[in-house]
MDTraj code that builds the backbone (N, CA, C; nanometers):
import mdtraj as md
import numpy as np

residues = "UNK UNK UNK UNK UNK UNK UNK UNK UNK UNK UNK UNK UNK UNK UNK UNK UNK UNK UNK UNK UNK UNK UNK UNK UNK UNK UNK UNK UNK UNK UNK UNK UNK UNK UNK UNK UNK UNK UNK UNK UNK UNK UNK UNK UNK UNK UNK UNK UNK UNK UNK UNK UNK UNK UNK UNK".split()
xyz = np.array([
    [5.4446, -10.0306, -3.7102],
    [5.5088, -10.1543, -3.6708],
    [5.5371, -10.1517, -3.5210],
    [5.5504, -10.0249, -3.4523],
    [5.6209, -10.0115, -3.3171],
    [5.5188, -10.0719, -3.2533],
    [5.3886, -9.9983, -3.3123],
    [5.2803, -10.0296, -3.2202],
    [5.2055, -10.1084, -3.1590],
    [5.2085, -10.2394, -3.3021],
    [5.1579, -10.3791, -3.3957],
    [5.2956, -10.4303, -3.2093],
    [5.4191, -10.4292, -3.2391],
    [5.4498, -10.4815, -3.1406],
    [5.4687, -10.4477, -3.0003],
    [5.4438, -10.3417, -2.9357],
    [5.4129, -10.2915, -2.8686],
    [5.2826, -10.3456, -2.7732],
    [5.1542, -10.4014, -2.8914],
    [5.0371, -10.5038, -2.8481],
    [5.0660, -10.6567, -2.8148],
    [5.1856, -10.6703, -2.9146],
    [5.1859, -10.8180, -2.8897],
    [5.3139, -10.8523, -2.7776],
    [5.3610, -10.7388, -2.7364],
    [5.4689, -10.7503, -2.6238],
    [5.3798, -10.7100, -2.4803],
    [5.2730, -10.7297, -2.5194],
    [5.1272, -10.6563, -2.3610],
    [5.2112, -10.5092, -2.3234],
    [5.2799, -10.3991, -2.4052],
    [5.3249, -10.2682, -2.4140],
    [5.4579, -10.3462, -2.2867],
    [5.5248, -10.4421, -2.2700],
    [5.6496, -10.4274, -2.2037],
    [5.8073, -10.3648, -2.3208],
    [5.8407, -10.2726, -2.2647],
    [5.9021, -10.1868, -2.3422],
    [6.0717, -10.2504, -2.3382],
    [6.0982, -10.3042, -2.2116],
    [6.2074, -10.3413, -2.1803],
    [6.2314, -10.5343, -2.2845],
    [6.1093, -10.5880, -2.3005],
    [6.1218, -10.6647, -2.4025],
    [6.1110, -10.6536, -2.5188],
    [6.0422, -10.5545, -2.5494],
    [6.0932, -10.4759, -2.7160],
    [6.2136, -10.5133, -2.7532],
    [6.2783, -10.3817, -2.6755],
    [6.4325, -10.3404, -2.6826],
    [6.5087, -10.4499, -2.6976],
    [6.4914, -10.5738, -2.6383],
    [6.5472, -10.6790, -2.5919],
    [6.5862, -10.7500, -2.6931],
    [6.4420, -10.7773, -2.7572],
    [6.4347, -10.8290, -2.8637],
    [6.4920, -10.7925, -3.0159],
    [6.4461, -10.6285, -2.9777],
    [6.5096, -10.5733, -3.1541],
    [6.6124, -10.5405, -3.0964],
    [6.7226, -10.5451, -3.0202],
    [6.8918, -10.6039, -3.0154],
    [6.9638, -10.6921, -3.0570],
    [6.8346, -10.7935, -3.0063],
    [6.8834, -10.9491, -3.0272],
    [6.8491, -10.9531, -3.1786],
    [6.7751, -10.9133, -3.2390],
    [6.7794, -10.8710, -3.4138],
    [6.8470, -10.8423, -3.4706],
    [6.9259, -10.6846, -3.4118],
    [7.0042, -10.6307, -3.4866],
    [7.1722, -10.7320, -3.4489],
    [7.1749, -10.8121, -3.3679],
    [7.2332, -10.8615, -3.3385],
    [7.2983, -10.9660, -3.4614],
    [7.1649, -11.0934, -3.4646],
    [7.1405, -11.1720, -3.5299],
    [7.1750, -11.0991, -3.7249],
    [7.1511, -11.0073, -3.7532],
    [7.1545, -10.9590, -3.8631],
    [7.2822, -10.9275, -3.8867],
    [7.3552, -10.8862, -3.7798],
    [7.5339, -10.8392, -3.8214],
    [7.5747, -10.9657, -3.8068],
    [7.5611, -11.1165, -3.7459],
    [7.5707, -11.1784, -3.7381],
    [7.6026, -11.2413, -3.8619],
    [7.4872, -11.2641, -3.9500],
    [7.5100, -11.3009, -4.0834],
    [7.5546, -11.2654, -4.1856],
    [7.5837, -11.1597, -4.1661],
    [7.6878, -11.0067, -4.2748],
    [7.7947, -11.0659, -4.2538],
    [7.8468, -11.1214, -4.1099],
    [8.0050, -11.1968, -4.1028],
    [7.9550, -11.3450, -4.1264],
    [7.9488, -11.3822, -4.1258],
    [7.9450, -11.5090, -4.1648],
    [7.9464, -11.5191, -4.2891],
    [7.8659, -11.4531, -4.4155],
    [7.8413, -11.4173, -4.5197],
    [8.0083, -11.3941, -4.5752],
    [8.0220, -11.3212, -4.5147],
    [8.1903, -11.2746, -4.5153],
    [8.2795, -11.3460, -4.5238],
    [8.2842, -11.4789, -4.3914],
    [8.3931, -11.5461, -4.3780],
    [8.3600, -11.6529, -4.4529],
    [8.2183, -11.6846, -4.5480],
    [8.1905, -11.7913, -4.6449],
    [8.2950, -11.7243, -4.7430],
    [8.3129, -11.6353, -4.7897],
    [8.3392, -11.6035, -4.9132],
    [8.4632, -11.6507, -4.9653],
    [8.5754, -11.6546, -4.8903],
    [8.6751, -11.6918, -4.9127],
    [8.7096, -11.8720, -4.8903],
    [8.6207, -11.8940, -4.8147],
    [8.6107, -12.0545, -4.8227],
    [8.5165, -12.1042, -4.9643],
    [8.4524, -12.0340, -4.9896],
    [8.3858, -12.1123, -5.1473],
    [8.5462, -12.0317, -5.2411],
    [8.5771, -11.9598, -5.2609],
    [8.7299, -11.9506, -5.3154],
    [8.8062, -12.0718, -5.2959],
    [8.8581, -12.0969, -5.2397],
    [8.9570, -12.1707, -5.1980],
    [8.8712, -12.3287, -5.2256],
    [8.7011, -12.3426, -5.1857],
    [8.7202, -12.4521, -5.2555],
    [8.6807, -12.4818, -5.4070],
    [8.6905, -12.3522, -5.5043],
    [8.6082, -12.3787, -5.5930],
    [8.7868, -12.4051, -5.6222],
    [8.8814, -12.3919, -5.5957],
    [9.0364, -12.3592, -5.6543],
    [9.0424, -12.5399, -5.6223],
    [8.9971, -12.5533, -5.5229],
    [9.0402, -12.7385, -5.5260],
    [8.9685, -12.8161, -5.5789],
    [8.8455, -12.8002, -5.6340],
    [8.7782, -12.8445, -5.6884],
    [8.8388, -12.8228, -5.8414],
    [8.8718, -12.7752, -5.8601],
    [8.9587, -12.7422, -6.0024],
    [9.0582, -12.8304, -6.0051],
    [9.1699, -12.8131, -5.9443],
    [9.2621, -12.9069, -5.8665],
    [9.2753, -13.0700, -5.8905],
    [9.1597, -13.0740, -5.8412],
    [9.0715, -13.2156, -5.8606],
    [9.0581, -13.2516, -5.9926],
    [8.9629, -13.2069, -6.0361],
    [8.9077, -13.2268, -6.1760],
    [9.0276, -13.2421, -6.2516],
    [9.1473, -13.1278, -6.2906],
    [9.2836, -13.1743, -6.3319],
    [9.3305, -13.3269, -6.3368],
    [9.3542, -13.3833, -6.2000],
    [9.3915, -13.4232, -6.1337],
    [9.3367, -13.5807, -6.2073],
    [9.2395, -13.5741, -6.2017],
    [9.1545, -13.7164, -6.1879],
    [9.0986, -13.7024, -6.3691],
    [9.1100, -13.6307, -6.4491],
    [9.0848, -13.6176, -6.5553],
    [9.2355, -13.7083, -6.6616],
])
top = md.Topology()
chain = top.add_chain()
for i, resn in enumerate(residues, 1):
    res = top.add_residue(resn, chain, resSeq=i)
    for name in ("N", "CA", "C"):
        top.add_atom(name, md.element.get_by_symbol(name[0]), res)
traj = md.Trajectory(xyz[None], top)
């Protein structure tokens, strides 16, 4: 795989790096986000309940 991109970067090494940062970046990125969804689908599956009570 290094290599595969290594060809398609014309061997610039400093845009590799650049790039698989900005990856590993992008990837912890969505681990939190993932995260801070979790407790918002909580809270609205609890009002959505709420609701349904409510209007039933």
């Amino acid at each position: 795989v290094l290599l595969n991109q290594l060809w398609s970067e014309n061997g610039n090494i400093k845009n590799l790096l650049s790039n698989s940062f900005f990856q590993l970046q992008a990837n912890r990125a969505i681990t939190d986000i993932q995260n801070q969804v979790k407790p918002l689908k909580e809270v609205r599956e609890v009002m959505v309940k709420a609701y349904q009570k409510v209007s039933s």
